[in-house]
C-alpha positions in Angstrom: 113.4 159.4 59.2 116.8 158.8 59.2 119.0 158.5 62.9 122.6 157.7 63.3 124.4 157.0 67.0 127.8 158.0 66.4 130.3 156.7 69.4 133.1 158.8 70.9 135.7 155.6 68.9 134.4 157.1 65.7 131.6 154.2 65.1 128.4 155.0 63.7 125.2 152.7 63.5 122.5 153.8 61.1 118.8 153.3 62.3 115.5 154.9 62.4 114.4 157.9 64.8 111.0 157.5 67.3 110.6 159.1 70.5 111.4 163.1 70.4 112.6 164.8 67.3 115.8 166.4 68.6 119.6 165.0 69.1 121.2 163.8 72.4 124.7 163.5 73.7 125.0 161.2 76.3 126.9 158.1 78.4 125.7 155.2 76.6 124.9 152.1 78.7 123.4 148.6 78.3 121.0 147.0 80.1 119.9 143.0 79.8 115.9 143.8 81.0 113.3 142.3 79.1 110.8 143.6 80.5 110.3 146.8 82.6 111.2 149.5 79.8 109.0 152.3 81.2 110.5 151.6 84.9 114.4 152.0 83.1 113.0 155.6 81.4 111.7 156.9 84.6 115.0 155.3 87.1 116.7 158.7 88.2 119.6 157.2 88.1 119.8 156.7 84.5 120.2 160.7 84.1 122.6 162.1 82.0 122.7 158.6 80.2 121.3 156.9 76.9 119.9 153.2 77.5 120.2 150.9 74.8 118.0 147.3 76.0 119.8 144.7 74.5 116.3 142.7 74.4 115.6 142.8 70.8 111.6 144.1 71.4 110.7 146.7 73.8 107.5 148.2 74.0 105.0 145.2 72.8 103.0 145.5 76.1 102.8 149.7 76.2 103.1 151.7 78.9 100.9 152.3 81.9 101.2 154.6 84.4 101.7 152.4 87.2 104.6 151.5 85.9 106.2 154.5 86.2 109.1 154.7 89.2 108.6 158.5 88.9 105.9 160.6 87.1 108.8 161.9 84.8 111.5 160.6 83.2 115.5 160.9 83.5 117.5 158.8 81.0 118.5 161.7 78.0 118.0 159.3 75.2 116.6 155.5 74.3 118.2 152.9 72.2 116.3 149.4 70.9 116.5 146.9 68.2 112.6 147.3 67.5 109.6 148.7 69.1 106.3 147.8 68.9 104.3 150.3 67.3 100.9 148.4 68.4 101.0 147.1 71.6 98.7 144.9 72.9 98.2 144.1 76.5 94.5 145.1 78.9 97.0 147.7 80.7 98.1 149.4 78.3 97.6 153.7 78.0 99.8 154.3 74.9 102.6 153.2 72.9 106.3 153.5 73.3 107.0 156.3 70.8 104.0 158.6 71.9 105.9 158.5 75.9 108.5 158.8 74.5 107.5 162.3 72.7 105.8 163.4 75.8 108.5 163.5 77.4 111.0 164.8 75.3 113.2 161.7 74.8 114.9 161.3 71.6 115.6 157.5 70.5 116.9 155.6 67.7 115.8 152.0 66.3 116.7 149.7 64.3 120.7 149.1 64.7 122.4 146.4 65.9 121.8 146.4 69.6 124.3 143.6 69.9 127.3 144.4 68.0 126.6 147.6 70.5 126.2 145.6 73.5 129.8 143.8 72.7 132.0 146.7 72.2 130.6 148.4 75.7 131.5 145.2 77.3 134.6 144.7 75.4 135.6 148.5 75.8 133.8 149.9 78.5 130.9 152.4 78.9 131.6 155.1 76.3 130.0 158.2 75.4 127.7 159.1 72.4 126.0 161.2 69.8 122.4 160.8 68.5 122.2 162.7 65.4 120.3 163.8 62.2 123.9 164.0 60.6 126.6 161.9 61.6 129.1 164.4 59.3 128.6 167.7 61.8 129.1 165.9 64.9 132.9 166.7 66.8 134.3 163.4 68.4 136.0 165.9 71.1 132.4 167.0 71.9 131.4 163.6 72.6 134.5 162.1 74.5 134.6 165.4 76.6 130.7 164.6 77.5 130.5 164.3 81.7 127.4 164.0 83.7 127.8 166.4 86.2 125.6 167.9 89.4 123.0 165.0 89.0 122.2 164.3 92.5 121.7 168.3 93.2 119.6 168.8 90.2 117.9 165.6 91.1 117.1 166.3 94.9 113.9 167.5 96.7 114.7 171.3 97.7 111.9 171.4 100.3 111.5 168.7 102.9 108.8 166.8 102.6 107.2 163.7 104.8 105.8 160.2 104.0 103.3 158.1 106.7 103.8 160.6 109.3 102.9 158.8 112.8 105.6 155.6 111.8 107.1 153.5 114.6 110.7 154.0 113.5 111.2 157.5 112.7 113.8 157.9 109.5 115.8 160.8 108.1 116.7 160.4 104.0 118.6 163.0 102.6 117.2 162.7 98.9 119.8 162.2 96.2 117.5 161.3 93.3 116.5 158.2 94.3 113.1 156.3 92.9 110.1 156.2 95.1 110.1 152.3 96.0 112.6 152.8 98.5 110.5 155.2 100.0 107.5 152.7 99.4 109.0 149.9 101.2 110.1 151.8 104.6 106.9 153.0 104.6 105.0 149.6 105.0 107.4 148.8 107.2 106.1 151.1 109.6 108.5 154.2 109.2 108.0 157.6 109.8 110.3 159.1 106.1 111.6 162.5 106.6 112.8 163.4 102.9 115.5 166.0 103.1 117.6 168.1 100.5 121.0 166.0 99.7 123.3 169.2 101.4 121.3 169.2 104.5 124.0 169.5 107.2 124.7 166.6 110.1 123.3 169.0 112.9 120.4 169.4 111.3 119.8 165.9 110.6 120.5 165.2 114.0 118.0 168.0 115.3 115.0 166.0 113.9 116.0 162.9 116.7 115.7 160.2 113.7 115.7 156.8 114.7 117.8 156.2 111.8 119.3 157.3 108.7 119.1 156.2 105.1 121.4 157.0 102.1 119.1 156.0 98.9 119.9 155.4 95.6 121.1 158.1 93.0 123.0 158.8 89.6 126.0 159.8 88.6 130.0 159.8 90.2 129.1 159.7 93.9 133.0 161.4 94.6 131.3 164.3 93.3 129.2 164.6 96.5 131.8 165.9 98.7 128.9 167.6 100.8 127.0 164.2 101.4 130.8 162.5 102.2 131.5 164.9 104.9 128.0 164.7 106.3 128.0 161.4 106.3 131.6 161.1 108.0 130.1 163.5 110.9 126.9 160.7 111.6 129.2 157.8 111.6 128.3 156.0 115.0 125.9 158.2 116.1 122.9 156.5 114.3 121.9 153.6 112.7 122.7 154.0 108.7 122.0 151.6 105.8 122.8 152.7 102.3 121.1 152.1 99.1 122.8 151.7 95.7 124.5 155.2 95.2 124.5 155.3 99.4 126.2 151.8 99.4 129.3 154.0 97.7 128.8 157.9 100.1 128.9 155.1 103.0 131.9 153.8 101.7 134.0 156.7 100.8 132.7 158.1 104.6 134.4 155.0 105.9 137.3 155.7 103.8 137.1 152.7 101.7 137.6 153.2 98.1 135.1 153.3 94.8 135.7 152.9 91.2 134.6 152.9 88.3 133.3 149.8 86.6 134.3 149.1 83.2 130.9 148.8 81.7 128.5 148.6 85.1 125.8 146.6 86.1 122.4 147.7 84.9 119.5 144.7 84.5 117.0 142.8 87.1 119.1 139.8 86.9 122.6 140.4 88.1 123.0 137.3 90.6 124.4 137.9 94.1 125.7 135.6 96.6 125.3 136.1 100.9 128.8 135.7 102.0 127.5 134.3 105.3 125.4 131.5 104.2 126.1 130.9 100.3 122.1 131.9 99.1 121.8 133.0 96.0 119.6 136.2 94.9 118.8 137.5 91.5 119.0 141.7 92.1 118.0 144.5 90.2 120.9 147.2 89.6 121.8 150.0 88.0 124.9 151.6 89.0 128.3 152.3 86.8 130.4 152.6 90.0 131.8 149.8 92.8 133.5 149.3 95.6 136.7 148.1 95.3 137.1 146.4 98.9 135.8 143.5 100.0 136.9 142.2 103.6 138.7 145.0 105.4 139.4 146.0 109.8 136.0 147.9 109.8 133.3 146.7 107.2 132.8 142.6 106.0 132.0 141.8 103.1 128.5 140.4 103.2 127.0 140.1 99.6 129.1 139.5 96.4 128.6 139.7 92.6 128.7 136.2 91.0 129.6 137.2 87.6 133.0 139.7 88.5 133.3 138.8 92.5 132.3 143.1 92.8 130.9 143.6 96.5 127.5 144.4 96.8 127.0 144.5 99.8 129.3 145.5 103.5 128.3 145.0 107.0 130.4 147.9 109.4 131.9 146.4 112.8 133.0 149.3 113.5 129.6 151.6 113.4 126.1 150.5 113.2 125.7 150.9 109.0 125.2 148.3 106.4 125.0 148.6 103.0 124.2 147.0 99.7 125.0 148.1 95.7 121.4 147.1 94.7 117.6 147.7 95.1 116.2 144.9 98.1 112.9 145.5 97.2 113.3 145.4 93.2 114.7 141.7 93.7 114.0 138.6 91.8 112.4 136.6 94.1 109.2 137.5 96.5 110.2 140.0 99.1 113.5 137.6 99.0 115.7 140.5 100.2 113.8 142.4 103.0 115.2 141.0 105.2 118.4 143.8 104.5 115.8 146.2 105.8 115.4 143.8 108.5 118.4 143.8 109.5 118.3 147.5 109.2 115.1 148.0 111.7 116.8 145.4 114.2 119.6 148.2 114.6 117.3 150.7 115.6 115.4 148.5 117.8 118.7 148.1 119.6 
């Protein structure tokens, strides 16, 4: 059947439709992955957004459960050169398309990933339509598409807790981030207390955490003007390292400023640089926002993007925090940036 993925500039790829049989608006964004497809579709911080993998087959090893970063899925729509429609791998539970259908995500195949890929980068992250019939769709409708109130949809509304009994006991207001955060603190030997995203500072502060983590999440993190201001009240007063959407709350708390990225960074091979000591790591990231700063009277600049010199990572002076744009334990390299959390437990141990 037919599929068309009509962009808010007016262009329109034709291809084939798999996955759910409905039509999608959505932020359209790119990311270089070869592998790790049912990871991307599960990432809550692709919500609100459509993926198109600029690998040119997805799918040829089908999807196991294990896989999964969360046991649903978030991105609103999939976009691929080809899929394999019989995968073959001793892992593998089902096929692309039938995930795809069971949970309700449309997709499109068969266009020209990369003459897609090259007007995001050469234009910037731009909305889109997938559609039965490119002729009813309204440009306005598109352009005027905005992701909006994904970390409080996203977030836990009950507080839950993970390895109970921990050394280092850890509050984490939850703004849609993925489980392996979570995952790694936790064989670290803390104590997680999961919290909704508007839980207030004195309340945060009641549970006398060792520490505090701000984890990953989707969408504009300006929009969290809750978080901001609860953040702003714990600065000094405990230990904080932020993760990914965190990096940028800890930032604006601080008073340093974010943007917007022309076309973001969303792949497990974006190379970053440690300002201190010149090593090189290959990072997994996902984010469409930055921050704009780099070296400033309260926060250095400790990690840096090698491709377009973006900071991904700040060390506070002024307050015990840290912070870094990408996933540590998603890395390229074997457990090759830990040591963040490291650096992280070594705080509260002071």
């Amino acid at each position: 059947m037919k599929k068309y993925l009509v962009l808010e500039n007016g262009k329109v790829f034709a291809g084939e439709a798999f996955g759910a049989d409905r039509d999608a608006i959505a932020e359209i964004v790119f990311n270089t992955a070869i592998v790790g497809f049912v990871d991307i579709l599960t990432d809550p911080c692709y919500a609100g957004q459509a993926v198109c993998q600029t690998f040119p087959l997805v799918g040829n090893y089908g999807v196991f459960a294990l896989d999964e970063a969360k046991d649903k899925t978030y991105a609103s729509a999939y976009i691929v050169r080809e899929y394999a429609k019989e995968p073959s791998n001793f892992r593998c539970e089902r096929d692309l398309n039938s995930f795809l259908v069971a949970h309700d995500i449309p997709g499109i195949c068969g266009i020209d990933t990369r003459e897609l890929t090259k007007i995001l980068r050469e234009n910037g992250t731009m909305n889109g339509a997938i559609v039965s019939d490119p002729d009813s769709v309204d440009l306005e409708t598109i352009k005027n598409y905005r992701i909006g109130n994904a970390v409080s949809s996203l977030s836990t509304k009950e507080a839950y807790t993970v390895n109970a009994g921990g050394k280092y006991k850890i509050a984490m207001p939850d703004l849609g981030s993925a489980a392996g955060i979570i995952e790694t603190l936790a064989n670290m030997d803390c104590e997680i207390r999961v919290l909704p995203y508007d839980t207030k500072a004195d309340e945060i502060l009641a549970l006398n955490p060792d520490g505090i983590v701000l984890p990953d999440g989707p969408g504009d993190p300006a929009e969290n003007k809750e978080t901001i201001e609860t953040v702003k009240s714990l600065l000094g007063k405990l230990p904080m390292i932020g993760i990914g959407e965190g990096h940028l709350l800890l930032a604006l708390a601080n008073g340093i400023h974010v943007k917007k990225l022309k076309h973001g960074h969303h792949g497990v091979n974006h190379p970053v640089r440690n300002c201190r000591n010149n090593q090189m790591y290959i990072t997994n990231q996902n984010h469409n926002y930055g921050v704009e700063l780099a070296d400033t009277a309260d926060a250095e600049m400790l990690l840096v993007n090698i491709n377009d010199n973006t900071c991904e990572g700040l060390l506070y002076k002024n307050v015990p925090a840290l912070s870094v744009q990408f996933h540590p334990e998603n890395s390229g390299g074997p457990k090759s940036m830990l040591y963040l959390y490291e650096m992280f437990l070594e705080m509260l141990n002071k």
